[in-house]
C-alpha positions in Angstrom: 0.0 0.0 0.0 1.4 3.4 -1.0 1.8 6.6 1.1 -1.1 8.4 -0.8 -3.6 4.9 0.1 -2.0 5.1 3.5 -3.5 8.9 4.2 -6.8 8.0 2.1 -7.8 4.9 4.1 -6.6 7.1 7.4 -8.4 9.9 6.7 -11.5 7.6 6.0 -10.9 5.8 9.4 -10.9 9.0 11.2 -14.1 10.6 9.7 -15.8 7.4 10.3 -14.9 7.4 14.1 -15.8 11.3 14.4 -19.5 10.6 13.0 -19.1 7.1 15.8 -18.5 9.4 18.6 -21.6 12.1 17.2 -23.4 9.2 18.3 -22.3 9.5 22.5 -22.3 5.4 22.1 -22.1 5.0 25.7 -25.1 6.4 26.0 -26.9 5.3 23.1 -25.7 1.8 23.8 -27.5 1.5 27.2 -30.6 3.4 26.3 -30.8 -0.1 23.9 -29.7 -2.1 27.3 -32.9 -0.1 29.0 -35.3 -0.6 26.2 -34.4 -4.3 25.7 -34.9 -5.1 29.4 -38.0 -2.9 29.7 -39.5 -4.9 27.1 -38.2 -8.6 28.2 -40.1 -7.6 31.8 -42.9 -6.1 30.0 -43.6 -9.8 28.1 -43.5 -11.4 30.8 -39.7 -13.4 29.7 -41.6 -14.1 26.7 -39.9 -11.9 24.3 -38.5 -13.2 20.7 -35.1 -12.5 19.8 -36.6 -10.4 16.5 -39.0 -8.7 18.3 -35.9 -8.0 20.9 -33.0 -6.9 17.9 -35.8 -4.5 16.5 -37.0 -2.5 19.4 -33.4 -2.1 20.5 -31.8 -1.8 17.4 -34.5 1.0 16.4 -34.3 2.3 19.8 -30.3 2.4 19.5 -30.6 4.0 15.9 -33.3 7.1 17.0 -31.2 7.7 20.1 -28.1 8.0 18.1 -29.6 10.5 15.9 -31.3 12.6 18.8 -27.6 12.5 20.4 -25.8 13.5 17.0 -28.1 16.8 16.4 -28.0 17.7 20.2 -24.0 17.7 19.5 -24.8 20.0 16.7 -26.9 22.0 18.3 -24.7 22.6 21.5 -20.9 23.1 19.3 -20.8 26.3 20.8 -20.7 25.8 24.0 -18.8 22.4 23.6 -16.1 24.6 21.6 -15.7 26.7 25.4 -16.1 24.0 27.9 -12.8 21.8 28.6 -15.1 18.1 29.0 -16.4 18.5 25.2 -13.7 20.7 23.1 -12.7 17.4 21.9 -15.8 16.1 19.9 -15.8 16.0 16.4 -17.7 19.5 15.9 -15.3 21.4 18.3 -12.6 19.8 16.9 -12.8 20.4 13.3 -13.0 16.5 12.4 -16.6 17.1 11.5 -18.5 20.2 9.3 -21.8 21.3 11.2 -24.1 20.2 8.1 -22.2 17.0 8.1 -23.7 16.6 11.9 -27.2 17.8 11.2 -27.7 15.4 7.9 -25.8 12.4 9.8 -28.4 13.6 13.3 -32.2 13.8 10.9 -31.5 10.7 9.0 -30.3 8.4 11.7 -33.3 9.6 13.9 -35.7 9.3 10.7 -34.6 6.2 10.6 -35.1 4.7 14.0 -38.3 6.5 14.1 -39.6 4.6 10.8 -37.6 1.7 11.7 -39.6 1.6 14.5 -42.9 2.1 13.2 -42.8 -0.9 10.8 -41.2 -3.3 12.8 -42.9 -3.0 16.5 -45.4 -0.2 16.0 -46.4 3.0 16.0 -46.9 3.9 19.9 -42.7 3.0 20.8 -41.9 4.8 17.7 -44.3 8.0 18.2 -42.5 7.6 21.9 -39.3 7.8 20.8 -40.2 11.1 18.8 -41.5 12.7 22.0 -38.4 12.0 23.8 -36.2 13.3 21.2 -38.6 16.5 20.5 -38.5 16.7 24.5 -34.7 16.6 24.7 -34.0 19.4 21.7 -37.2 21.4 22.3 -38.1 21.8 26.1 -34.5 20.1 28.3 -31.8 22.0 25.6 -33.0 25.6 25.7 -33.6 25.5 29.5 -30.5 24.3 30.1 -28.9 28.0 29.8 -32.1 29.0 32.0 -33.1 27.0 34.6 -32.9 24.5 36.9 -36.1 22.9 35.5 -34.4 22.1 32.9 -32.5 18.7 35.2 -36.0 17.9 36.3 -37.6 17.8 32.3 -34.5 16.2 31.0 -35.2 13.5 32.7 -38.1 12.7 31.1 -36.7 11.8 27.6 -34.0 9.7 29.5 -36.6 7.9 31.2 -38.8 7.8 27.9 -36.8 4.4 26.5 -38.1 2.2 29.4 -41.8 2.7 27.7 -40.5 2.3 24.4 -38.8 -1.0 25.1 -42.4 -1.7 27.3 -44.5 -0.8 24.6 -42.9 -2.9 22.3 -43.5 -5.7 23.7 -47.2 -5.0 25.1 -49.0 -2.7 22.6 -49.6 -0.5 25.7 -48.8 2.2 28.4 -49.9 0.5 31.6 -49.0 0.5 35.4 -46.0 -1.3 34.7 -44.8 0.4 31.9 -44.9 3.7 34.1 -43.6 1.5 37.0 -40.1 1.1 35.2 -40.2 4.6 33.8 -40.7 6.4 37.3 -37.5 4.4 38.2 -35.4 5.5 35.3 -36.7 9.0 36.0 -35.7 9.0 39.7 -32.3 7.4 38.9 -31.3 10.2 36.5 -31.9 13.1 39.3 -28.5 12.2 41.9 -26.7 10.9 38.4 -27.1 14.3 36.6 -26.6 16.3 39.7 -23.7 14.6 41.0 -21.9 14.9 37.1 -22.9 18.6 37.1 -21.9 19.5 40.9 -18.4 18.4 39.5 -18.4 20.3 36.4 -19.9 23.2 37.7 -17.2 25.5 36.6 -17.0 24.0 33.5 -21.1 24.7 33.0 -20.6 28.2 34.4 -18.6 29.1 31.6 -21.3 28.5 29.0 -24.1 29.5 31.5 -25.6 26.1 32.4 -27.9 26.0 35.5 -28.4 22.2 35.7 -27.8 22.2 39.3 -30.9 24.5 41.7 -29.7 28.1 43.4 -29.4 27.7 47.0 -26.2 25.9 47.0 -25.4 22.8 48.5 -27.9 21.8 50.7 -30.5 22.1 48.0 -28.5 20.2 45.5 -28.3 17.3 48.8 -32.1 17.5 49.3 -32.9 16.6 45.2 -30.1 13.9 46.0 -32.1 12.4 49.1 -35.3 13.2 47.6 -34.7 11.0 44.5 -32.7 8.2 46.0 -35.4 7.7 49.4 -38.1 7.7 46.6 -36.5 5.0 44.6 -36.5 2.5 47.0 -40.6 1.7 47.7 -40.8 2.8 43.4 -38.5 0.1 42.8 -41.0 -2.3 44.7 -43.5 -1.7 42.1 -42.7 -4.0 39.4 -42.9 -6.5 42.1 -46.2 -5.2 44.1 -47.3 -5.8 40.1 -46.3 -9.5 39.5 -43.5 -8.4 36.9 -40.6 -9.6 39.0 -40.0 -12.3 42.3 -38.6 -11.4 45.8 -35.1 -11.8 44.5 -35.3 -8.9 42.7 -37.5 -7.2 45.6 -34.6 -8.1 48.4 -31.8 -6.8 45.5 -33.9 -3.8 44.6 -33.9 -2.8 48.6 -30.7 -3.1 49.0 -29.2 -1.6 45.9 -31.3 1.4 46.6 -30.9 1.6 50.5 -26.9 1.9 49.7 -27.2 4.7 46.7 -29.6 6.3 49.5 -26.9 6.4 51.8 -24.0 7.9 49.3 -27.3 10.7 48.7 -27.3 11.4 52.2 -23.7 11.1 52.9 -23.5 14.1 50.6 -26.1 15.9 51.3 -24.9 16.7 55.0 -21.4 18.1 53.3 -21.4 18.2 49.6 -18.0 17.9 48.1 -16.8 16.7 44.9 -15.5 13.4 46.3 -19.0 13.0 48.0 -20.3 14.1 44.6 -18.2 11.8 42.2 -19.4 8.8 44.7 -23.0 9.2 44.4 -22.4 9.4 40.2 -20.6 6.3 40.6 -23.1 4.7 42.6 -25.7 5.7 39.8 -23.9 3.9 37.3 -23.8 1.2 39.6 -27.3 0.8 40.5 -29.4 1.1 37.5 -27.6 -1.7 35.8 -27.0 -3.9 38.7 -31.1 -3.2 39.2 -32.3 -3.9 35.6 -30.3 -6.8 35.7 -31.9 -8.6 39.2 -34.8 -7.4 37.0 -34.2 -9.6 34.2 -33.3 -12.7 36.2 -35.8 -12.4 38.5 -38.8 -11.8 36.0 -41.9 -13.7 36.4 -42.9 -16.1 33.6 -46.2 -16.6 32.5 
């Protein structure tokens, strides 16, 4: 291979992984985790594996495209905060119309994807979440605090997508796993923004409430003492055994106590524990979830 083939099939790799990371793939990758489980529960362990690689491959592919145009709708600010100066947009590695086109088809395409291979009510879901995300949590974001307490909506949203998939319908249970995924978000984003305030301060981001510390540790306690009886639910509902009960208790009674451990002296060590414990308990949870479903 010659030097001028060499830079070619370089240059090709390293568009190709600028429009991969448009994508945020760790996050787009476990909103598919979320909306595969959510459906596997919602059937009652009696989902098929097509059924399964549709609503989370659509899921995957909508998400993706939501996540791409919300990187090309926020370059400016990514182009002045240290976390995101690196993405493709920031960086030069990708033109802004490259990001947009790239964004509307891929979430076109999950959307229709969707539509024609589960139905319309997970893919008219999925286009509420992603008009929720670039139409009420984006522009708040520079405004106010509400906009932590929307955004968690559309985060939540894939939990119904995956349920409705499998059921046809928005039902106790359906909302059941979407409260959780709602409450779970609250100490996760707020623990991430508390340590990356200065970083949001520069663009003007009021993800976390005014009244400093103690306020931010009363959303943290809030959210994690409510997800503990919310977490019964699926259980309370017949969905899941007391396995996943006893693990659900548990799980949430130890991200409770990183909550309150930071509420009574918020720190960015206290702060960085209760993000890690989020990104420990959602999966640990969904997966007592899937083990411990009940079969009908």
């Amino acid at each position: 291979m010659d030097q001028a083939t060499t830079e070619i099939t370089t240059a090709g790799t390293s568009r190709a992984r600028a429009f991969y990371e448009l994508t945020k793939p760790g996050i787009a990758g476990y909103v598919m985790i979320t909306a595969g489980a959510s459906a596997f529960v919602g059937s009652s362990g009696s989902l098929g594996l097509l059924p399964a690689i549709h609503t989370i491959l659509g899921t995957g592919i909508a998400t993706a495209g939501a996540l791409s145009l919300n990187q090309y709708v926020e370059r400016d600010y990514d182009a002045i905060m240290v976390r995101t100066r690196g993405r493709p947009l920031p960086s030069k590695r990708l033109e802004p119309t490259e990001a947009f086109l790239f964004g509307i088809a891929l979430l076109l395409g999950g959307l229709i994807y969707l539509a024609l291979s589960v139905g319309a009510l997970p893919a008219a879901i999925a286009a509420a979440s992603a008009l929720a995300y670039h139409a009420v949590y984006t522009p708040l974001k520079t405004r106010s605090f509400a906009a932590t307490l929307t955004g968690a909506v559309p985060g939540a949203l894939p939990m119904l997508i995956g349920w409705t998939a499998a059921t046809g319908t928005i039902d106790r249970g359906g909302l059941a796993l979407f409260a959780i995924g709602y409450l779970w978000q609250l100490p996760h984003v707020l623990g991430l923004a508390w340590m990356l305030r200065k970083d949001y301060e520069r663009v003007g981001f009021k993800l976390i409430p005014g009244g400093g510390a103690k306020v931010i540790g009363f959303y943290m306690v809030l959210a994690t003492g409510l997800l503990v009886p919310v977490s019964w639910v699926p259980t309370y509902l017949g969905y899941t055994g007391m396995i996943y009960a006893v693990a659900a208790t548990v799980l949430g009674g130890a991200f409770m106590f990183t909550g309150v451990t930071a509420a009574l002296n918020l720190t960015d060590a206290r702060a960085r524990k209760v993000f890690f414990a989020s990104l420990l308990y959602h999966p640990l949870l969904l997966a007592f979830m899937l083990f411990d479903t009940v079969r009908l």
